[in-house]
C-alpha positions in Angstrom: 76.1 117.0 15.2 74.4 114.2 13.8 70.1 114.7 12.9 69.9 111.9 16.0 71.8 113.9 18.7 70.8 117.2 17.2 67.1 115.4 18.2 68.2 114.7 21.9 69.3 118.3 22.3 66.6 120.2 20.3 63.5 118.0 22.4 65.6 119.0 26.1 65.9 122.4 24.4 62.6 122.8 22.9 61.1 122.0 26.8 62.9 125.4 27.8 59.4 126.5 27.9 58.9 124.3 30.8 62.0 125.8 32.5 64.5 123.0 31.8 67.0 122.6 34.7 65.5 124.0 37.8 65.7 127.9 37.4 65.8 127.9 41.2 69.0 125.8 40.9 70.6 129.0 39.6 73.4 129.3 42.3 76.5 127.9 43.9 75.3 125.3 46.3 77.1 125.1 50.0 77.2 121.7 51.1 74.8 121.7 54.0 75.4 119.6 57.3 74.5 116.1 57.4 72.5 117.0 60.0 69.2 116.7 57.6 70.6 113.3 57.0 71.1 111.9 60.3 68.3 113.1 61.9 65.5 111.3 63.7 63.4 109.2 61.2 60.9 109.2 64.0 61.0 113.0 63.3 60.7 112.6 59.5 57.4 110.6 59.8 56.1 113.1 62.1 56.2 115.7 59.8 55.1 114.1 57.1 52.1 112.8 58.9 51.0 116.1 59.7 51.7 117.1 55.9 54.6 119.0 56.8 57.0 119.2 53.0 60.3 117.6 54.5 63.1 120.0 54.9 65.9 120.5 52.4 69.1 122.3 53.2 69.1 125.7 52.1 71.8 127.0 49.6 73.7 130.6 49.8 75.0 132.2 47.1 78.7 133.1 48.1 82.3 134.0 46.1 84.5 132.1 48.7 86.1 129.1 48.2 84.4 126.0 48.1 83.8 124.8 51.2 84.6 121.1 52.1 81.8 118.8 52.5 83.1 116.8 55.2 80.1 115.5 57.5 80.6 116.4 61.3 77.6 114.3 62.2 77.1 110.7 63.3 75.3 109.1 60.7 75.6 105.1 62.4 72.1 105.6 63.9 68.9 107.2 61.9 66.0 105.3 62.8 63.6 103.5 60.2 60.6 104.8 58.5 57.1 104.8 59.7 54.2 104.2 57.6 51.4 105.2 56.1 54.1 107.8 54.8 52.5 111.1 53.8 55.5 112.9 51.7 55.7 115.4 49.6 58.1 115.6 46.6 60.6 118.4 45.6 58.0 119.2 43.0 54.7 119.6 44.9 53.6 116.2 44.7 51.4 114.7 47.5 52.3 110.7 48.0 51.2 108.2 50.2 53.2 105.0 51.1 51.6 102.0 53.1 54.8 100.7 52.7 57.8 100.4 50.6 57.5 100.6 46.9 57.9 97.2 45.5 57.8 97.2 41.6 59.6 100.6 40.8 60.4 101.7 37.3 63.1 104.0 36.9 63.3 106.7 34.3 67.1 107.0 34.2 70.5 105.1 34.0 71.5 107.4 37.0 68.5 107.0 39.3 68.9 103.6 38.6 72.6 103.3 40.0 72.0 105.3 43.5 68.9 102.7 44.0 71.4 99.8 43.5 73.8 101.4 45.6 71.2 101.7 48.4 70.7 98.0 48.3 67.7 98.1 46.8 67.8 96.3 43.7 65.5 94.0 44.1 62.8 96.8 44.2 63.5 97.8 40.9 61.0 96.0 38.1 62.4 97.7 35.1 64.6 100.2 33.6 63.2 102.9 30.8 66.3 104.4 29.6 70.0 103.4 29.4 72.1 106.3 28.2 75.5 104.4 28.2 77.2 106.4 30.3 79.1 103.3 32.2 77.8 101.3 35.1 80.1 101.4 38.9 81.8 98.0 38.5 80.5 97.2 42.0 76.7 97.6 40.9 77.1 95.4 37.3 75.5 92.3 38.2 72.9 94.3 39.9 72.2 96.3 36.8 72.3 93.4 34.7 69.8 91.5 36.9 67.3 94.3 35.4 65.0 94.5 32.8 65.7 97.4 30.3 62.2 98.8 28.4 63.3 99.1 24.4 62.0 102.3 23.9 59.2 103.2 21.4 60.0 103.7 17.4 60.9 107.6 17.9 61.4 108.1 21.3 63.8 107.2 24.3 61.2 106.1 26.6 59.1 103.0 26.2 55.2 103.5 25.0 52.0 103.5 27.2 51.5 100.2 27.0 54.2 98.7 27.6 54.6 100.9 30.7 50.8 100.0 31.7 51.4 96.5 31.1 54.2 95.7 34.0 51.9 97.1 36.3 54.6 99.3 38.5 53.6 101.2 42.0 56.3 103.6 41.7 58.1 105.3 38.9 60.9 107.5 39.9 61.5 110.5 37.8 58.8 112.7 36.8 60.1 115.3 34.1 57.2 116.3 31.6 58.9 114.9 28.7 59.1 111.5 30.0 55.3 111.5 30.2 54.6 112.6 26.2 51.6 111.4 25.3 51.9 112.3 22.0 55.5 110.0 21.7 53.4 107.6 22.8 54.1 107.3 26.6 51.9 107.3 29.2 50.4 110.5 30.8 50.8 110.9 34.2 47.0 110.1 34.4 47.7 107.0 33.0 50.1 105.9 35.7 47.4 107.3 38.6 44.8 105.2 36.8 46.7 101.9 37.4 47.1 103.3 41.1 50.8 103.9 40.3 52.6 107.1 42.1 55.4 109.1 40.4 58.3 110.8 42.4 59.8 113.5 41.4 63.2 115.2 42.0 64.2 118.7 42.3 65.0 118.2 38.7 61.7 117.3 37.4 58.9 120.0 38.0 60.9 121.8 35.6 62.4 119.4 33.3 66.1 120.0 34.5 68.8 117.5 33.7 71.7 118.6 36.2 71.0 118.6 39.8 73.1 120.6 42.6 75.0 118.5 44.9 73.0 119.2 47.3 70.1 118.4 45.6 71.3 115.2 45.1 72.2 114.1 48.4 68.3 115.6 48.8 67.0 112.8 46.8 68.9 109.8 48.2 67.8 110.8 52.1 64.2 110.6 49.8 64.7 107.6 49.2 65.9 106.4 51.9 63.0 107.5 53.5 60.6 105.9 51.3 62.2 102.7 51.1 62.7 102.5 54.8 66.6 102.7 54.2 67.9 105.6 56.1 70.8 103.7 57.3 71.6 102.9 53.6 71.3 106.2 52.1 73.2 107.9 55.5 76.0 106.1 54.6 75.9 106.9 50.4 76.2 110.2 51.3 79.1 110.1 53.4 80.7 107.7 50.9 80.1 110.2 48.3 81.1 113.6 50.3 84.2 112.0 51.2 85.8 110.9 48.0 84.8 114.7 46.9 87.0 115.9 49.3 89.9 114.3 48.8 89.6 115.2 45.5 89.0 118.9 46.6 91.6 118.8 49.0 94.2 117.8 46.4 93.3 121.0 44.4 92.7 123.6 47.3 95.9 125.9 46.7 95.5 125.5 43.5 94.2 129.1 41.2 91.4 128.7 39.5 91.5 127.9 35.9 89.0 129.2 33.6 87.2 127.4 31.8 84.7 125.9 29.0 82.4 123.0 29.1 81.9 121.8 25.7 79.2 119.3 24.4 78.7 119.1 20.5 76.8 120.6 18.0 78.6 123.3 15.1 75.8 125.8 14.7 74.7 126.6 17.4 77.7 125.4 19.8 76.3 123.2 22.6 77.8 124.3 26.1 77.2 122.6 29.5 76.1 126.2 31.2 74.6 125.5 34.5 75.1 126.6 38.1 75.4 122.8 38.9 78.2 122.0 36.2 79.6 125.7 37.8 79.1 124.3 41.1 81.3 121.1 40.2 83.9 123.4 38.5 84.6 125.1 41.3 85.1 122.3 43.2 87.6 121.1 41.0 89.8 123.9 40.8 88.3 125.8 38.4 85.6 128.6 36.9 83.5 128.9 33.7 83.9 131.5 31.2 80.2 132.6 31.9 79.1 135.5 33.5 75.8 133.9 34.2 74.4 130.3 33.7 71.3 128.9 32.2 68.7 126.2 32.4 68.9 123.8 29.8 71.0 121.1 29.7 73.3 122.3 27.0 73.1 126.0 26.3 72.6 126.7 21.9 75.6 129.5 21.6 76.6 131.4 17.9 79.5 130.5 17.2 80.7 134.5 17.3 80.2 134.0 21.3 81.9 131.4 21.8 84.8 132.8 19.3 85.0 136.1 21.7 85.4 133.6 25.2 89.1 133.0 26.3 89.1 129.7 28.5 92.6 128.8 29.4 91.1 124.8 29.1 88.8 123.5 27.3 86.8 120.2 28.3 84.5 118.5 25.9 82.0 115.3 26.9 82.9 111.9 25.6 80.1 109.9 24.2 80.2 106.3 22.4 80.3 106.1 18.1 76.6 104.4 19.0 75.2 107.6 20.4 75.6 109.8 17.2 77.8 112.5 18.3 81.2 113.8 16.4 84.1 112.1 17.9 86.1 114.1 20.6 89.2 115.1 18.3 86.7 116.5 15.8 85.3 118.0 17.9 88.4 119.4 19.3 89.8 120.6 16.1 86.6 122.5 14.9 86.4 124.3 18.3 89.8 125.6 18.4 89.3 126.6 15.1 86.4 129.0 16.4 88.5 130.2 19.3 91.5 130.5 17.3 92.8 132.9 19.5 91.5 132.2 23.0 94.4 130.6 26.0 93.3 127.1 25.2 93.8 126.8 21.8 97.1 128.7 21.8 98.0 125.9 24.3 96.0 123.5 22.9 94.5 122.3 26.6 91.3 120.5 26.0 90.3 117.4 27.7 87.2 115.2 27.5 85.4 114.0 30.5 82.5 111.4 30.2 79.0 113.3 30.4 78.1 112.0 34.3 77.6 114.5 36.8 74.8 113.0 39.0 74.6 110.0 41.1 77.3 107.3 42.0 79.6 108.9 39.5 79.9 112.2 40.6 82.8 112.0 42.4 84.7 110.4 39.4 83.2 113.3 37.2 84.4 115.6 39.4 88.3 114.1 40.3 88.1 113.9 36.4 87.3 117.5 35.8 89.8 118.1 38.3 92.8 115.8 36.4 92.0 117.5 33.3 92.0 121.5 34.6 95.0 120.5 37.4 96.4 117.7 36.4 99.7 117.2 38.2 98.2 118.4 41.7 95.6 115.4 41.1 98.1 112.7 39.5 100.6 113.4 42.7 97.5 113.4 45.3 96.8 110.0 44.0 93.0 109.7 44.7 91.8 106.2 44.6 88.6 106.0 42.5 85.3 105.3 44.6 
């Protein structure tokens, strides 16, 4: 793995001590009932004026099938949102909105993408970090409307004042490391000082990177509330719970394939380990190799444990020749040659799926997760891509 990615890694690593990827997130998430999403608005604004923390649908920890996440409810009819807006974040947080946020910065290609999809581009006064993951074809001229911070000489986000400068009210995305001071970047401090509010996800307070399904329908009903678009975020959701189950539906007699999650990295072995990429597994016809899952992003294994696994496929991310990681057959080749004698070598059934699991790609990640563990049932099923 090159010093560069080996840098991205090690810093998301090194916050483990800040509990990287919500520890609380360590579970299979049910799909609750869009009932949370479809439910009075005038209701929402009651509970947060009273200082009530807004509901989120609870998960259960269960070893049945996946269950589908078709919405019974009628989401054609939520109500708008009242303000002053007391809310409180997945994280704690205590905000206050007179109205709708209208120079936001957003800390993430993916937060970025589920704001454009919710129409709300034009809130959106800059961008601090562009992974290159691919932007939906439907939100491209949105995206390239958008001002992209360059970030500062050593780090991914842009520096204090820069940030300070543009004079945002809202920045979405409030993991620690975004807010290093000694990178450079702003404090959160520095954004108060400015009267600027940061929103957090479920994600943040503990500096995870993958979020629960769940958990991300959680943060677009957010921010539908505090942009007064209910409506617009009602509707995402069911968009988005809908294409994952046809792509569910296509796999559902299917048995479950075991398997690995691969990322980079020689020594250690980077692995995708989490109960959100287990979640998405599942949900795509299969089951990691794991007997328990972690918090950070991509797990540092010895190559003598991931030699004694016996996936019967392999999947691997794919990443561009400009982000500094070994290419995918490399890759491939030196991880077969560690698990010499595991099913998926012997096969040689390994896969690469592009590194995408949150926002307005998840479906794709997932019917791609699917194609690669069951790929006749998904090729025959011929699912349409959002």
């Amino acid at each position: 793995m090159s010093s560069t990615r080996s840098g991205i890694r090690r810093s998301v690593i090194g916050l483990a001590a800040l509990s990287l990827i919500v520890a609380a997130c360590a579970y299979y998430g049910h799909f609750a009932d869009d009932a949370a999403d479809s439910a009075s608005a005038t209701e929402a604004a009651e509970d947060d004026a009273s200082g009530t923390e807004p509901e989120t649908a609870e998960d259960e920890t269960t070893d049945s099938e996946p269950e589908s996440t078709e919405s019974t409810s009628d989401s054609s009819d939520v109500g708008s949102t009242e303000y002053p807006l007391e809310f409180t974040d997945a994280c704690g947080n205590d905000l206050v909105f007179d109205g709708p946020p209208e120079r936001v910065h957003t800390s993430s290609e993916s937060d970025t993408q589920v704001l454009l999809a919710l129409g709300l581009g034009d809130r959106i006064e800059a961008v601090w970090w562009d992974f290159n993951t691919g932007i939906r074809e439907d939100l491209q001229s949105d995206w390239d409307a958008l001002e992209l911070f360059s970030p500062s000489d050593d780090f991914f986000f842009p520096s204090k004042e820069v940030v300070l400068a543009d004079n945002p009210d809202l920045i979405i995305g409030g993991a620690a490391f975004k807010f290093d001071e000694a990178e450079g970047s702003p404090s959160i401090a520095d954004i108060e000082s400015i009267g600027a509010q940061v929103y957090s996800r479920a994600a943040d307070c503990l500096n995870q990177v993958d979020l629960s399904i769940e958990e991300q329908f959680d943060f677009a009903r957010e921010l539908g509330l505090i942009f007064d678009a209910q409506q617009e975020a009602a509707d995402y959701i069911a968009g988005i719970r809908s294409d994952i189950d046809d792509v569910t539906a296509a796999v559902a007699d299917a048995e479950p394939k075991t398997a690995m999650l691969y990322d980079s990295g020689e020594d250690p072995i980077f692995t995708p380990a989490t109960a959100a990429v287990a979640e998405i597994f599942e949900l795509a016809g299969g089951e990691l190799v794991f007997d328990e899952f972690f918090d950070a992003y991509a797990e540092p294994m010895s190559r003598e444990v991931i030699a004694a696994t016996d996936p019967e496929a392999v999947l691997a991310y794919i990443y561009q020749p400009e982000q500094g990681v070994t290419p995918l057959d490399e890759r491939r080749d030196f991880l077969f040659g560690v698990m010499e004698n595991s099913i998926a070598a012997q096969q040689g059934d390994f896969c690469g799926v592009l590194p995408r699991a949150a926002g307005v790609f998840l479906p794709d990640y997932i019917r791609d997760t699917a194609a690669c563990l069951h790929p006749d049932l998904v090729e025959s099923a011929d699912i349409e891509r959002p």
